[in-house]
C-alpha positions in Angstrom: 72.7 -90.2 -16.0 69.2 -90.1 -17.3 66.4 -88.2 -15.8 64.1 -90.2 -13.6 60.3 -88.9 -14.6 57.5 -90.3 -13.1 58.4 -91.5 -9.9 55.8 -89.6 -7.8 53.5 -92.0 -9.9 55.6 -95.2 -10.0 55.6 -94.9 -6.0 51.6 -94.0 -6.1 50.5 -97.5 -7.7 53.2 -99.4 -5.6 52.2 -97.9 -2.7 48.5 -98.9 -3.6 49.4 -102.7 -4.0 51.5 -102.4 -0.7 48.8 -101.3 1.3 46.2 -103.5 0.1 49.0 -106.6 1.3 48.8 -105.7 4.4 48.7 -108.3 6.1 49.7 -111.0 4.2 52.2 -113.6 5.2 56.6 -113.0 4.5 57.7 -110.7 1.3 53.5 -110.5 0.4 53.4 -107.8 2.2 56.4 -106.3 1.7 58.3 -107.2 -1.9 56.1 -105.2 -4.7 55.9 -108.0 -7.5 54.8 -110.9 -4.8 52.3 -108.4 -3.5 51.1 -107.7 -6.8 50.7 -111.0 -7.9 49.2 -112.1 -4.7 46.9 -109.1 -4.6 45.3 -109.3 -8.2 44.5 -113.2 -7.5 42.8 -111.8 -4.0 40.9 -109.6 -5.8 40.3 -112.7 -8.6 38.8 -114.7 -6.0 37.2 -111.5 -4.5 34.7 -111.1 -7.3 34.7 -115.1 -7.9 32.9 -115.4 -4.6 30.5 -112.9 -4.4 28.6 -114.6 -6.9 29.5 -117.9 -5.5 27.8 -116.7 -1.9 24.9 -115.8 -3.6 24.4 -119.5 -4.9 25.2 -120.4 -1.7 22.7 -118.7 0.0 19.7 -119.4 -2.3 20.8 -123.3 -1.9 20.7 -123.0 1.9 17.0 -121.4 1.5 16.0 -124.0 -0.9 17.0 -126.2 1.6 15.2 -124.8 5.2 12.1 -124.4 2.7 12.3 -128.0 1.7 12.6 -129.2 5.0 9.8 -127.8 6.6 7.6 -128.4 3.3 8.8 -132.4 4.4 7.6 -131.5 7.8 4.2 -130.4 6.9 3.6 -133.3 4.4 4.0 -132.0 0.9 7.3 -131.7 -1.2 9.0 -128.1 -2.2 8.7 -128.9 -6.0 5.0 -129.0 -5.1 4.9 -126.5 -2.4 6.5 -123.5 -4.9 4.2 -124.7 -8.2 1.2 -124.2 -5.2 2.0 -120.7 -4.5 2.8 -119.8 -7.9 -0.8 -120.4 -8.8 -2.2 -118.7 -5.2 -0.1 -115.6 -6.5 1.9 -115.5 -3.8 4.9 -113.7 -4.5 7.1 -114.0 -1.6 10.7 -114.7 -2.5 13.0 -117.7 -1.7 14.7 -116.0 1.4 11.9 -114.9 3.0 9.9 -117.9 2.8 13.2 -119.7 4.7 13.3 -116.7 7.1 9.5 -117.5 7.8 10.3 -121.3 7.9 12.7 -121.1 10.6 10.9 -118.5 12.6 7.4 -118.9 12.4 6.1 -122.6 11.7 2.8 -121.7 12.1 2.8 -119.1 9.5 4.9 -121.5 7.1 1.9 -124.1 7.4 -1.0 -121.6 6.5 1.0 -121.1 3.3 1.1 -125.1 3.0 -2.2 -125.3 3.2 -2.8 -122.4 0.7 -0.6 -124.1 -1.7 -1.8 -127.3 -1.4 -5.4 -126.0 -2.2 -4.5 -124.7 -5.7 
């Protein structure tokens, strides 16, 4: 019979995939290769969509910014190209955050943008 070497390692990286199935749905979470396979494509999609969410959320910004630009009468396209020559160098998310929270606020920087 031959010697079995390795095992305290072979059990380490199963044991590794096994907990990270936890939770998943039938032999997922308990046969090694379907964990395995079901794990790496997790982790595939993992990394996928944490750049997907940060499209996500600048398109949602875009969006709140665009709609209260359309609220105080002058477009985003405009609105952005206005502040960029004002020197005004607040980013996408918090000019949203101010958007939704503050209208008042939002339309003094309208009206600076629309003056340069």
């Amino acid at each position: 019979m031959a010697r079995a070497t390795r095992i305290s390692a072979t059990r380490k990286r199963k044991k590794k995939f096994l907990k990270r199935a936890k939770g998943f749905w039938g032999g997922r979470h308990r046969l090694y290769r379907t964990a395995r396979e079901t794990v790496q494509r997790a982790l595939a999609f993992a990394t996928r969509d944490r750049r997907k969410r940060k499209r996500a959320f600048r398109n949602l910004w875009v969006i709140r910014i665009n709609a209260a630009c359309r609220k105080n009468g002058v477009s985003y396209s405009k609105f952005m190209a206005g502040l960029r020559h004002a020197q005004v160098t607040l980013d996408r998310k918090s000019l949203a955050d101010i958007a939704v929270r503050d209208g008042q606020a939002f339309k003094e920087l309208v009206e600076l943008a629309k003056k340069k």
